[in-house]
C-alpha positions in Angstrom: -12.0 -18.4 -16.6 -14.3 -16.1 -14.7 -13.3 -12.2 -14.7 -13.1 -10.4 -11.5 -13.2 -7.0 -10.8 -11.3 -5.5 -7.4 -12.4 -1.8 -6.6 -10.7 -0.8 -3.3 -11.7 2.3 -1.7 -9.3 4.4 0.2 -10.6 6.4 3.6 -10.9 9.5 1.7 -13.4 7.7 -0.7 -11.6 7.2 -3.8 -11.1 4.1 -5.5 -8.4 2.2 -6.5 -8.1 -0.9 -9.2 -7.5 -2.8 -12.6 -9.0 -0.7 -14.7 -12.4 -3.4 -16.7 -15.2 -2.7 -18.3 -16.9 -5.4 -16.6 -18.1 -2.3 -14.0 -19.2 1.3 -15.7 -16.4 3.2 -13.9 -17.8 6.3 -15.4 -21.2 6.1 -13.5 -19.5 6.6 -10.0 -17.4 10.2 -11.3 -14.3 11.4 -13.4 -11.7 8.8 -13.7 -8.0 9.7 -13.7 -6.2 6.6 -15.1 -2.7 6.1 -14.7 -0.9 2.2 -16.6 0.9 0.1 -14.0 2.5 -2.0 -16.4 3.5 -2.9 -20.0 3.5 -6.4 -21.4 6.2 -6.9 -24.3 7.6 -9.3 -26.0 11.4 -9.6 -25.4 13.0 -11.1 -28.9 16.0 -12.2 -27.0 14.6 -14.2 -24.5 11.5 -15.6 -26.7 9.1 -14.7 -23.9 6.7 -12.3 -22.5 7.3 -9.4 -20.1 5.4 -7.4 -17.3 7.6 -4.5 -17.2 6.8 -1.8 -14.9 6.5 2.1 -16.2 10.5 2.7 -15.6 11.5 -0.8 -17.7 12.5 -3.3 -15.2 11.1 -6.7 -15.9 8.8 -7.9 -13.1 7.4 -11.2 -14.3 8.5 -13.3 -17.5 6.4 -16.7 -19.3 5.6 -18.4 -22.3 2.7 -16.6 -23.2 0.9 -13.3 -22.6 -2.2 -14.5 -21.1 -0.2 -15.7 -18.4 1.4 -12.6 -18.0 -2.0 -10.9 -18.3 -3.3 -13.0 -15.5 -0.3 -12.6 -12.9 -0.6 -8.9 -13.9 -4.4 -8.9 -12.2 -3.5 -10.6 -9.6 -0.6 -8.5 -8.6 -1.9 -5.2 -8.9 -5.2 -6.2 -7.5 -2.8 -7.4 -4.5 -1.3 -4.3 -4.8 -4.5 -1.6 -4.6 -5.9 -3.9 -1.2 -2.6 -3.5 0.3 -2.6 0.3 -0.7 -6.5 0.4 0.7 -4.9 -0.4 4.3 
């Protein structure tokens, strides 16, 4: 699978987006990084979890690479929508 990176930049010029190393973030100014998610393992259910920061579960499956994929393309939905 090819990795993407989505940068969206807002009107008043900063950007927004997964953080990846697959761009040298650093090279365009200070960063201020702030996690969208956590992805757990839930014992009772036997399956991975996308949790946002406050704990509510917002995507469960089998393994954590699939989680880790809906998680990019969420939040990369998320940051376009938020460029407007």
């Amino acid at each position: 699978m090819k990795e993407e990176a989505v940068l969206v930049f807002r009107p008043d010029g900063r950007a927004v987006g997964l953080y990846t190393e697959l761009i040298d973030l650093s090279a365009i100014g200070n960063l201020t990084i702030q996690r969208a998610s956590n992805i757990e393992f839930d014992n009772r259910l036997q399956a991975w979890r996308v949790k946002d920061m406050k704990g509510f579960a917002m995507f469960t499956a089998p393994t954590r690479q699939q989680c880790v994929d809906w998680e990019k393309l969420h939040f990369a939905w998320v940051a376009e929508s938020m460029a407007g």
